[in-house]
C-alpha positions in Angstrom: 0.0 0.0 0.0 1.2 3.6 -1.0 2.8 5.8 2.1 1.3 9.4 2.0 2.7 11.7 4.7 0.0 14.8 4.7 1.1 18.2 6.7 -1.6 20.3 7.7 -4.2 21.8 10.3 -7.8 23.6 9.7 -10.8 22.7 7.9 -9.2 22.6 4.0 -7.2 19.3 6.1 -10.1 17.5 7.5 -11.9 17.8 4.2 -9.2 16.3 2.7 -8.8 13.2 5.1 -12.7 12.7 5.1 -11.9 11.5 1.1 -8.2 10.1 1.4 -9.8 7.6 4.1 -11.6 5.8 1.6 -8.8 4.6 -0.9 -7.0 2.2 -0.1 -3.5 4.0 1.1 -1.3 4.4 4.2 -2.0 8.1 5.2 0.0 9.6 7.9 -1.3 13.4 8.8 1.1 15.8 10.8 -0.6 18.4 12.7 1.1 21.5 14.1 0.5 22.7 17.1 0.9 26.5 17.9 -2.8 27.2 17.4 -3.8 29.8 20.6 -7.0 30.7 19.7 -10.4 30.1 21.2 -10.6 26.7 23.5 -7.2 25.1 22.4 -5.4 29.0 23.6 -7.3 28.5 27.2 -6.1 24.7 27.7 -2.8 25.4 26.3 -1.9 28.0 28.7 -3.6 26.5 32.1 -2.3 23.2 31.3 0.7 24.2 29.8 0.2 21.7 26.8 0.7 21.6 23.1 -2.5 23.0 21.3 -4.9 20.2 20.7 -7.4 21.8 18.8 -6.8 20.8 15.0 -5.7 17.3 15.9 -8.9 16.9 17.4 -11.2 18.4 14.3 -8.5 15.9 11.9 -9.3 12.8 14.3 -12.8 13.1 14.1 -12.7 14.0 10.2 -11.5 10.4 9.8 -13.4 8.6 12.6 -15.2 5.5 11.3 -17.4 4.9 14.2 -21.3 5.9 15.3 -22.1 9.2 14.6 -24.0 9.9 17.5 -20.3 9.1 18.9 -18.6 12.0 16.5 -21.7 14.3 17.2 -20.7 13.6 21.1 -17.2 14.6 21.2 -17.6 17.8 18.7 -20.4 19.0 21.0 -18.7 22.7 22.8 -20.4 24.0 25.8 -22.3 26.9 25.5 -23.3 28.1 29.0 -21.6 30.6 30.3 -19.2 29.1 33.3 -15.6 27.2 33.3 -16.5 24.5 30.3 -17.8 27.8 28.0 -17.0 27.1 24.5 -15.0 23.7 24.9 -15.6 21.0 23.1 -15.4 17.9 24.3 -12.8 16.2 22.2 -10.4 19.0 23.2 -10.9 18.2 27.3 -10.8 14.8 26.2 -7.4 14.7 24.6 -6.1 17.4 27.4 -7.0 14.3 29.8 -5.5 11.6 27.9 -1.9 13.9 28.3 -2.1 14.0 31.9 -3.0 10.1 31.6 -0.9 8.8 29.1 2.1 10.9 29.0 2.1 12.9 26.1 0.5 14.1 23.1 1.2 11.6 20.5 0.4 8.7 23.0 -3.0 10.8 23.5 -3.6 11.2 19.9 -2.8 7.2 19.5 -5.3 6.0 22.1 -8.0 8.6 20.8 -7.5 7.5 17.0 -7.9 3.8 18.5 -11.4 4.8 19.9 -12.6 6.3 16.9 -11.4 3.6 14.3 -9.7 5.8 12.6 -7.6 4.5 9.5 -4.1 5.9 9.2 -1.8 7.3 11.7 -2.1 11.2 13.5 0.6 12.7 14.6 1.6 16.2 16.5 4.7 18.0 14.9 6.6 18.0 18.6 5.3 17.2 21.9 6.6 20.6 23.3 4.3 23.8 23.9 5.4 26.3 21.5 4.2 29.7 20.1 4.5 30.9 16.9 6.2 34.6 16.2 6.6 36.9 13.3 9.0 39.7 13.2 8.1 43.0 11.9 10.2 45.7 11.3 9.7 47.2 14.6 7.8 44.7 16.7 7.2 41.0 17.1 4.0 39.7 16.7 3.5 36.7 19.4 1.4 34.1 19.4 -0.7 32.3 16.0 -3.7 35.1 16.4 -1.3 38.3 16.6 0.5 36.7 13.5 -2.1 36.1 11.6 -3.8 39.4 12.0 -0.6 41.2 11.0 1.0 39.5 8.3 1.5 41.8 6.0 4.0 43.6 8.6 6.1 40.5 9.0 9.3 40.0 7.4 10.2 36.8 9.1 8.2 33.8 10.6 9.8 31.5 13.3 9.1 29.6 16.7 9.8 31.0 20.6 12.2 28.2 20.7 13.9 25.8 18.8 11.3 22.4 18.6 12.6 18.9 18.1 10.3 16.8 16.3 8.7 13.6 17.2 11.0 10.9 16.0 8.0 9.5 14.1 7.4 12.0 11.9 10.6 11.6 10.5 10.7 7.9 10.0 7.1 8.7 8.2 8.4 11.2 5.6 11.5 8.9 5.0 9.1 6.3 4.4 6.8 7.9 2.3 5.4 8.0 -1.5 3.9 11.3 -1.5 4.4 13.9 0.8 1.1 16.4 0.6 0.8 20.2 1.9 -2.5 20.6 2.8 -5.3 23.3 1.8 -5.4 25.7 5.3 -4.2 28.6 6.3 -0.8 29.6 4.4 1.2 30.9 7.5 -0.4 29.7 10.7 -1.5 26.0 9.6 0.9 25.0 6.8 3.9 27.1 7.2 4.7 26.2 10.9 5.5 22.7 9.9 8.1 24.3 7.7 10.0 26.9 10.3 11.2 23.1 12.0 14.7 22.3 10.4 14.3 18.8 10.8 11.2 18.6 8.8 13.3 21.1 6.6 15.4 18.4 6.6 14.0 15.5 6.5 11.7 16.7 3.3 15.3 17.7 1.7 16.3 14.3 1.8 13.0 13.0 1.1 12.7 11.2 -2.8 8.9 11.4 -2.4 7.2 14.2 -4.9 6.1 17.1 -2.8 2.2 17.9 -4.0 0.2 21.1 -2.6 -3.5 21.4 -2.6 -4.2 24.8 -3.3 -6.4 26.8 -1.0 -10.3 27.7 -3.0 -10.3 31.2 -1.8 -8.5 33.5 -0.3 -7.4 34.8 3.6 -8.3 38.8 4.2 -4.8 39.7 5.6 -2.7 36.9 4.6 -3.6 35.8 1.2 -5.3 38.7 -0.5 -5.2 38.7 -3.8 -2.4 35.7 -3.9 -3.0 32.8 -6.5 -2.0 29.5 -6.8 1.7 30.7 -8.1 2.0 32.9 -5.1 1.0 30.6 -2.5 3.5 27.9 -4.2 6.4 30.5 -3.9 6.0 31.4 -0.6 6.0 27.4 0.2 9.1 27.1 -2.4 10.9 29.6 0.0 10.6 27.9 3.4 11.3 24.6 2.0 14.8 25.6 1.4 15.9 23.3 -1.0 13.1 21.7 -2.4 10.3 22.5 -4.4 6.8 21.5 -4.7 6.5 19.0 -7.5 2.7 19.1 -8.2 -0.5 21.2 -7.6 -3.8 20.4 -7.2 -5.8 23.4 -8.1 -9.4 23.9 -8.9 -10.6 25.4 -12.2 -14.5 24.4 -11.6 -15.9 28.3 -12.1 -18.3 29.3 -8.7 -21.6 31.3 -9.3 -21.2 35.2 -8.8 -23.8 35.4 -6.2 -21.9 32.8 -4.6 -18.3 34.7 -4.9 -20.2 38.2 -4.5 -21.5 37.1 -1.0 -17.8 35.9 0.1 -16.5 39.1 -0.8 -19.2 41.2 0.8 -18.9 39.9 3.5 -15.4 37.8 4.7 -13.5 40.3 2.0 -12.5 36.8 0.5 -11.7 35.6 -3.7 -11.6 32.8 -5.4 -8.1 32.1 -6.1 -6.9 31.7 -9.6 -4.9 29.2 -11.3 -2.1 31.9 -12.4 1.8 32.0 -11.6 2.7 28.5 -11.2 6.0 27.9 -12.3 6.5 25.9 -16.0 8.8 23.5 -13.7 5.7 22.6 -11.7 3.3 20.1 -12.7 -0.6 21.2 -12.2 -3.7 19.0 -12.1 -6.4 21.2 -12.6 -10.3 20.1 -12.4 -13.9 21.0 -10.3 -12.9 19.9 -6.9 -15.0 22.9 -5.0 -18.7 22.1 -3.8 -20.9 24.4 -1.8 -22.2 23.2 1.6 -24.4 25.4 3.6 -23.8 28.3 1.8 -19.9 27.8 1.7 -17.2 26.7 -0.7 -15.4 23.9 0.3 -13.0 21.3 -1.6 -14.8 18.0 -3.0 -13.4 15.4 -0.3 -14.5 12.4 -2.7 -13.0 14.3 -5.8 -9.7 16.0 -4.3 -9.1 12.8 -3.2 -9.4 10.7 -6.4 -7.5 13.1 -7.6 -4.4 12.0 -5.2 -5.3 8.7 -5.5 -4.8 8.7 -9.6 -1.7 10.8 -9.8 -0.3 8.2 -7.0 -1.4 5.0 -9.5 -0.1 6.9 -12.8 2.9 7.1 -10.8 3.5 3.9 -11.2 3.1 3.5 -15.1 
């Protein structure tokens, strides 16, 4: 069975895993975890723990048990007192630290009750922040950053992380090495400010494939398409480039991209600016669900899956 290592964090990941779990491959997602917003921010500092907010949303994406189960443990309080606005996978997995030692064993034992296929991993065990330099300030902390990228001139961590030891055998290991759809700079780019993912990815044979992003971010990715977002992944690789793009081309209704405009200031983001080196797969993978654009999980996935058996030819 193919090895696909998959960096990420956010929505655009889960999507992604809710199709990759049902072709038949070895997936193993990395999730980063210097999120410090809303629930994960409030656990992370009382408990002094790694954020565990996106690896719980990605272990539930690819949970294969009841749903009343899933419904359960994506449930977050909302009366006012000391559980306001948890959810209960995030208490859940802030237990199972305290319990079984550490993140990744907590993330094991948590994929093990929700049958979930494939292997989840945090990027380090360690509590760490993420921190942009401007030219007069530092922006400190995933919210600050994001808010104020455009005055940031350098992204890094508080401290240097080491890695799980895992992740590394993985991306040695793997076939396909996939940057998820997210956020640019505060899900996909942390991975990428660790040298020994750097590193590791470096001397990795596997192709490096990113999934573009169906619209943009107001204030980090305005007016970027698919070429820009590549570049700015090009320059934190260090070495490496990405090798293939998955991009949609499917066009979206103008009420539909008037309404995200109006009112989350967002575009759809073109396929333009990809370099003539880079290989791009271009096709409809965008549906609309409740109102909102979201990547095809069946589609984007099939989409890995045949570039992975063509591969092969």
């Amino acid at each position: 069975m193919k090895k696909v290592v998959v960096f990420g964090g956010g929505t655009g990941l889960s999507s992604l895993l809710s199709g990759l779990k049902l072709f038949p491959l070895d997936v193993t997602t990395v999730i980063a975890v210097s999120d410090n917003g809303s629930s994960t921010g409030v656990l992370k500092e009382e408990l002094n723990i790694p954020a565990v907010g996106d690896i719980g949303k990605v272990l539930l994406s690819m949970a294969n048990v009841d749903s009343d189960f899933v419904e359960l443990l994506g449930y977050r309080f909302s009366k006012e007192g000391t559980l306001h606005n948890h959810p209960v996978r995030n208490i859940m997995l802030a237990a199972l630290i305290d319990t079984k030692g550490s993140l990744s064993e907590a993330t094991k034992y948590m994929a093990k009750l929700l049958q979930v296929k494939g292997t989840v991993l945090p990027l380090t065990e360690e509590k760490v922040e993420l921190v942009g330099m401007g030219s007069r300030k530092e922006y400190f902390g995933e919210e600050s950053v994001s808010a104020n990228i455009k005055k940031i001139k350098k992204l890094y961590y508080d401290h240097d992380i080491h890695i799980c030891k895992e992740v590394k055998e993985k991306v040695k290991e793997a076939d396909l090495i996939i940057f998820s759809p997210g956020s640019l700079y505060t899900s996909i780019l942390p991975h990428l400010l660790a040298k020994e993912v750097v590193d590791a990815l470096n001397a990795s044979k596997a192709p490096l494939m990113y999934i573009s992003n169906l619209v943009t971010q107001p204030g980090e990715t305005d007016d970027y398409n698919v070429g820009d977002h590549v570049n700015v992944l090009n320059h934190y690789l260090n070495g490496r480039k990405i090798d293939i793009v998955i991009a949609n081309n499917g066009e979206v209704d103008n009420k539909v991209k008037k309404k995200y405009l109006d009112t989350e200031g967002k575009t759809i983001v073109q396929i333009e600016g990809v370099d003539e080196d880079t290989e791009v797969i271009a096709d409809n993978i965008f549906s609309i669900e409740d109102g909102r654009i979201r990547h095809n999980a069946l589609k984007t996935a099939y989409l890995v899956f045949s570039y992975m058996m063509n591969e092969n030819e």
